[in-house]
C-alpha positions in Angstrom: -76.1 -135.5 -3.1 -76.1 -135.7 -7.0 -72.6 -136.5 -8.3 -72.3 -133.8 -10.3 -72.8 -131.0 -7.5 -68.7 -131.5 -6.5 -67.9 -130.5 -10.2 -70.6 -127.4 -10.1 -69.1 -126.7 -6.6 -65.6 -126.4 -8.2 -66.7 -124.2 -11.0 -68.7 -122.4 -8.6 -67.8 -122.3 -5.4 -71.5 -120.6 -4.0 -73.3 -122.6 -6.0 -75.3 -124.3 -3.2 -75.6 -121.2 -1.0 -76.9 -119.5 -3.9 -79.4 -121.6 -4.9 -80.7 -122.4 -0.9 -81.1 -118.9 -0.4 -83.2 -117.8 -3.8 -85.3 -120.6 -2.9 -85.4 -119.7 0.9 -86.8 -115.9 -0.7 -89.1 -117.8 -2.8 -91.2 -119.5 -0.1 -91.3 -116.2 1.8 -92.6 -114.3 -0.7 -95.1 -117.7 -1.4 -96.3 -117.8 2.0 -96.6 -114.1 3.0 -97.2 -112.4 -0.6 -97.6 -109.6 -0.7 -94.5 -108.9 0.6 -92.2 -106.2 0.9 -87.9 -106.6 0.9 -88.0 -105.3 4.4 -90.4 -108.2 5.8 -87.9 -111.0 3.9 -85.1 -109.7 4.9 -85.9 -109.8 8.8 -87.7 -113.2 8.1 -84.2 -114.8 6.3 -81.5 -112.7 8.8 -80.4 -111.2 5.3 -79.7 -107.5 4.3 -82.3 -106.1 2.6 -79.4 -104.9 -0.4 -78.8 -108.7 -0.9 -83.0 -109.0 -0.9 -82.9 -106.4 -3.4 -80.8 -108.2 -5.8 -82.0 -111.5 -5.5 -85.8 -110.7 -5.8 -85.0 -108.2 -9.1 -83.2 -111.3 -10.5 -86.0 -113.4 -9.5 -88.3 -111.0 -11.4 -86.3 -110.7 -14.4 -86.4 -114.7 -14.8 -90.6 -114.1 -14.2 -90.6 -115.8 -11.2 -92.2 -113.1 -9.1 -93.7 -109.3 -9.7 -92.6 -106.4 -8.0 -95.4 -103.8 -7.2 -95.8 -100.9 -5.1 -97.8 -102.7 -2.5 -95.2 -106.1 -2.1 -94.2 -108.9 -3.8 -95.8 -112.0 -5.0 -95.3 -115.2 -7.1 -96.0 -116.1 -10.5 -97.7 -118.7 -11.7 -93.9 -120.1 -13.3 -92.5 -119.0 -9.9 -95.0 -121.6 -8.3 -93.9 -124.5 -10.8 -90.6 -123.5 -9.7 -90.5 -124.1 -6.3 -92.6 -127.1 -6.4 -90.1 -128.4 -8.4 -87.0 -127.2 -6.6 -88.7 -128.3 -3.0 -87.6 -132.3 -3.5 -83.9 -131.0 -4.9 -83.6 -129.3 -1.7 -84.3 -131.8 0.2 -81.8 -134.3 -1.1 -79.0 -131.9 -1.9 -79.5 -130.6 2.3 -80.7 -134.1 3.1 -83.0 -133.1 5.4 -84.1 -136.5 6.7 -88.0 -136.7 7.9 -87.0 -137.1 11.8 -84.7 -133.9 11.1 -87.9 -132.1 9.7 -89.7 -133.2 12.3 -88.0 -132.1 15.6 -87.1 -128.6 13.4 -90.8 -128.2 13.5 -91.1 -129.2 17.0 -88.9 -126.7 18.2 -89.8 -123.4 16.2 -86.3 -123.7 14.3 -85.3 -123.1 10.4 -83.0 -126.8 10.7 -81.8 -129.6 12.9 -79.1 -132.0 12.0 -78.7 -135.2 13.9 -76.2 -137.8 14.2 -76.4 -141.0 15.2 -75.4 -142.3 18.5 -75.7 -140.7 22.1 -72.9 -138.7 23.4 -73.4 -139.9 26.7 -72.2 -143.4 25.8 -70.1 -142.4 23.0 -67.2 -140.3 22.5 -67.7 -141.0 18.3 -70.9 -138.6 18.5 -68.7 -135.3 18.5 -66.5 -136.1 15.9 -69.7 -136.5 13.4 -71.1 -133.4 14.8 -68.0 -131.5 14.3 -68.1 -132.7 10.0 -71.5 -131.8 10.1 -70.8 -128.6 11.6 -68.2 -127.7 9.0 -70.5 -129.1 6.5 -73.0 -126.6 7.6 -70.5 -123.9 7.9 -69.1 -124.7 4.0 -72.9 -124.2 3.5 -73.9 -121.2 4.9 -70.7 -119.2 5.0 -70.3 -117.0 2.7 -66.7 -116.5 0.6 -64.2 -113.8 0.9 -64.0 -112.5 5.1 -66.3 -114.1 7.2 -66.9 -113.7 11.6 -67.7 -116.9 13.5 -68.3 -116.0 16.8 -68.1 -119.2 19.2 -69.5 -119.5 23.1 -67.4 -122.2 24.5 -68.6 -125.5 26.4 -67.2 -129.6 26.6 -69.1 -130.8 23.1 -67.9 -127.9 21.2 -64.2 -127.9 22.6 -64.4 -132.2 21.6 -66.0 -131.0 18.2 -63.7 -128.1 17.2 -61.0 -130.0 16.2 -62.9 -132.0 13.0 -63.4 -128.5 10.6 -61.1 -128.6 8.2 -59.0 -126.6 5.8 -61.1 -127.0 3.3 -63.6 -124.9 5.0 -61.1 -121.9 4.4 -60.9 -122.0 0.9 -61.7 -118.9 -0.4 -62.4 -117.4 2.7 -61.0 -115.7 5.3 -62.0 -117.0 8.1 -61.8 -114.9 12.3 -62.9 -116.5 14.9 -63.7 -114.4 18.1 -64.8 -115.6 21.3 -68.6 -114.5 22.4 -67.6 -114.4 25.8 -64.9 -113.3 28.3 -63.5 -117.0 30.8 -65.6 -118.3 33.3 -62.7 -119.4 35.8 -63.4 -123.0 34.4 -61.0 -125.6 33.3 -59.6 -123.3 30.1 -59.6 -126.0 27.8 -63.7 -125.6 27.3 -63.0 -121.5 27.0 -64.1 -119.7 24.3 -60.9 -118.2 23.6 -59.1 -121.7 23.8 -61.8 -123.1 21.0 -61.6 -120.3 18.5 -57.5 -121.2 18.2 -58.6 -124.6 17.8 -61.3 -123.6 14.8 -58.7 -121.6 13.5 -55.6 -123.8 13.3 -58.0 -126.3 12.0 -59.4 -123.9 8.9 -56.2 -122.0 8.6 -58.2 -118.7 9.4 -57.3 -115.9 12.4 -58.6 -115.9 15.9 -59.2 -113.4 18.3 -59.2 -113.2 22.3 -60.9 -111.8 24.8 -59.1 -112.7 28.2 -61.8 -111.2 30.5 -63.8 -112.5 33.4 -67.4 -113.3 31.8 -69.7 -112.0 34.8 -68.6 -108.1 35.7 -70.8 -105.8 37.7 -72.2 -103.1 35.7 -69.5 -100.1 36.4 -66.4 -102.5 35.2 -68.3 -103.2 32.5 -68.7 -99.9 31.2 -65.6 -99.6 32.0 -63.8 -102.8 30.3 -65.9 -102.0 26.8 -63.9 -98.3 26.2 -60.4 -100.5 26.3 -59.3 -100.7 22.2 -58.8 -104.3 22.7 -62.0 -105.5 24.2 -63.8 -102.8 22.1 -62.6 -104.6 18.7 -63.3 -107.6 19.9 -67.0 -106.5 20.9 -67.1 -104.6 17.3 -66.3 -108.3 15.5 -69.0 -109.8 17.4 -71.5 -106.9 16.7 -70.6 -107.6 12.4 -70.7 -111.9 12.9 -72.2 -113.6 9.9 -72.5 -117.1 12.2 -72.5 -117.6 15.9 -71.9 -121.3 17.3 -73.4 -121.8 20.9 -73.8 -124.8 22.9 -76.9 -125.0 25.8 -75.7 -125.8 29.2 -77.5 -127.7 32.1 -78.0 -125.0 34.8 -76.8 -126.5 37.7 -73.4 -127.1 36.2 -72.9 -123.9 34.4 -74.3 -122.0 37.8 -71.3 -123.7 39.3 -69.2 -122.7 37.1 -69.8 -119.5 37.3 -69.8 -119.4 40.9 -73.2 -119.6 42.8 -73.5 -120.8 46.2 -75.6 -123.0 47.9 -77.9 -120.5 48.7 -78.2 -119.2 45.0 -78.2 -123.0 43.6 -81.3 -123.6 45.9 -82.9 -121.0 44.4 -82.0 -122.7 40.8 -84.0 -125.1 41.9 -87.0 -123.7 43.2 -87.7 -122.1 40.6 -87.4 -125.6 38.3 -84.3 -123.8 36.3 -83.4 -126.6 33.5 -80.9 -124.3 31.0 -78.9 -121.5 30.4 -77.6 -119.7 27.4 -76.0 -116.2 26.8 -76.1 -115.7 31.0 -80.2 -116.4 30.5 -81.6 -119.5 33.1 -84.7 -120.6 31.9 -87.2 -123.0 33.2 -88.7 -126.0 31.4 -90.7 -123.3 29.7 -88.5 -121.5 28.0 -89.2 -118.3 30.8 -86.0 -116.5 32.0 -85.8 -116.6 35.7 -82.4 -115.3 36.6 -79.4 -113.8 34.5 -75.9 -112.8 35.0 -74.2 -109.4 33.4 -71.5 -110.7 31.0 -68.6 -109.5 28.7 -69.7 -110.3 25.1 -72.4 -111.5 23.2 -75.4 -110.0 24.5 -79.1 -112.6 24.3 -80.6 -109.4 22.8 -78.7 -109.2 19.8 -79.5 -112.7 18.6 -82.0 -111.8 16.2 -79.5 -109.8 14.2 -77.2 -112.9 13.3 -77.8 -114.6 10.2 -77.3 -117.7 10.8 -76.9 -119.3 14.4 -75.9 -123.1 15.5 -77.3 -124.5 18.7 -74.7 -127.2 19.9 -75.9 -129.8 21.9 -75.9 -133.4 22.4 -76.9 -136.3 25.0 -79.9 -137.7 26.3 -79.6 -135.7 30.0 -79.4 -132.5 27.3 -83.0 -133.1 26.0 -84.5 -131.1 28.3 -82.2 -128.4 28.5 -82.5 -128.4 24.0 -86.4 -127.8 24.6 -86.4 -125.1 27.3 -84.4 -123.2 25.5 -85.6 -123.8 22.1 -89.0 -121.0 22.5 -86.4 -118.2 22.6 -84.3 -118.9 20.2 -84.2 -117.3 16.6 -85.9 -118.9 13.8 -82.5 -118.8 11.5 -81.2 -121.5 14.6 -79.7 -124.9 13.2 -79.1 -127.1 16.0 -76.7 -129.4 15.7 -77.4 -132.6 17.9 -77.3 -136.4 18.0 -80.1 -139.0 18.6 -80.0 -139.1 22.0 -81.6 -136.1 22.7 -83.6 -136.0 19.8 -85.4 -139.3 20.6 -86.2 -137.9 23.8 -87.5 -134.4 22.5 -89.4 -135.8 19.7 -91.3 -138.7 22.1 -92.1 -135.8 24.7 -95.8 -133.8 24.0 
């Protein structure tokens, strides 16, 4: 990064997520043109007011033209985001293996860390920094909603944000789903408390069994408390998630051997949001759960994928066809080596 981004950062706090995101709008409107707000707006997980403002200030510095039928770049506008692609690169440091597996999977941006979780315990400290880093990045200032799924590398991670990451922000942090009877201190509720103490935001709770049959759960959802918790997660600006092996996370939540055979039968590698998917990327069996809902992913604006390990590489790329293209997974080499050599 240049060194005089910390001073711009100090006089400007946004600076960075300002810039990324006019440039972001840019290559849309490059790529698709012509182009209407509506179309960027669902392409970037952005509102289509804050596409509004940002393309009329692109137009008014002649980057862009605004007509009835879409938008589309100026000749300037091109210069300009030639010219801006190599600052983006460095001040992001997007590294070329980084671009590569991102393109691999069908996702906006991976960051990888050295090392292999499976050997090394150091691995999920660097991917909690670079998840604050991210965070710092993407967040934006005044109140902001981080919804957080629990699971082992994001409770070991949690505990390396930092307070800085609170500054000028205020900062709630709510669980995406109720407990799965498993040992609490991998919980969703027991992580946000951790992200929160960290940042010195608030927390929320939601102290409910994950997997309810349908007539609790229409039931649960009209109590005040689990209703406001389910309206923070429905308003989120980021949602941190990790991607679990399916075997172990079917144990967790209770299958028997009968149900576990099954699993495997059907060549189940992953599971996310209560989704199991095979190795491609095909849901095959799902469980009703208190929370975040799979659905409703598209809606976020910006989502982390947490995962680490080389045993986790196949579980990364099953899931990887159904996630959202806004997704930043956050990983370390081990499974990216083993992604990235697999056709």
């Amino acid at each position: 990064m240049y060194s005089e981004i910390p001073v711009l950062e100090a006089l400007v706090p946004d600076i960075l997520k300002v810039f990324r995101q006019r440039y972001l709008v840019l290559e849309q409107i490059s790529l698709k043109a012509p182009i209407g707000r509506r179309s960027v707006a669902q392409s970037l997980g952005l509102s289509e007011r804050k596409v509004r403002t940002e393309t009329e200030y692109l137009r008014d510095l002649g980057l862009i033209e605004i007509k009835s039928f879409g938008m589309f770049m100026t000749e300037k506008g091109q210069k300009m985001l030639q010219d801006a692609a190599p600052v983006i690169d460095r001040l992001f440091n997007a590294r070329e293996t980084e671009v590569d597996l991102a393109r691999k999977l069908g996702i906006e941006r991976t960051i990888i860390v050295p090392g292999d979780s499976d050997l090394q315990e150091l691995v999920y400290e660097r991917m909690g920094e670079e998840l604050n880093s991210a965070l710092d990045l993407l967040l934006p200032l005044g109140h902001a909603i981080i919804t957080v799924l629990g699971g082992a590398a994001l409770a070991k991670s949690a505990k390396n944000l930092s307070r800085n990451l609170g500054k000028n922000r205020q900062l709630e942090f709510v669980p995406g789903r109720g407990a799965l009877g498993e040992n609490v201190a991998i919980q969703s509720n027991t992580i946000v408390q951790e992200m929160a103490l960290k940042t010195g935001g608030k927390y929320r709770t939601l102290y409910l069994p994950e997997q309810v049959s349908t007539e609790a759960y229409k039931s649960l959802i009209r109590e005040s408390t689990v209703a406001d918790v389910l309206e923070d997660i429905s308003k989120t600006d980021v949602v941190i998630h990790g991607i679990g092996l399916a075997q172990d996370m079917a144990r967790r939540r209770g299958y028997d051997s009968v149900r576990l055979s099954e699993l495997r039968e059907k060549k189940v590698v992953t599971e996310c949001f209560g989704c199991f998917f095979d190795s491609d990327g095909k849901i095959v069996d799902r469980v009703h759960q208190v929370g975040l809902q799979f659905e409703n992913l598209n809606k976020i604006p910006h989502i982390f994928a947490f995962a680490c390990g080389g045993r986790k590489a196949k579980a990364i790329k099953a899931y990887m066809p159904n996630a959202p293209h806004q997704t930043w997974l956050i990983t370390d080499e081990g499974a990216s080596k083993k992604i990235l050599k697999e056709k």
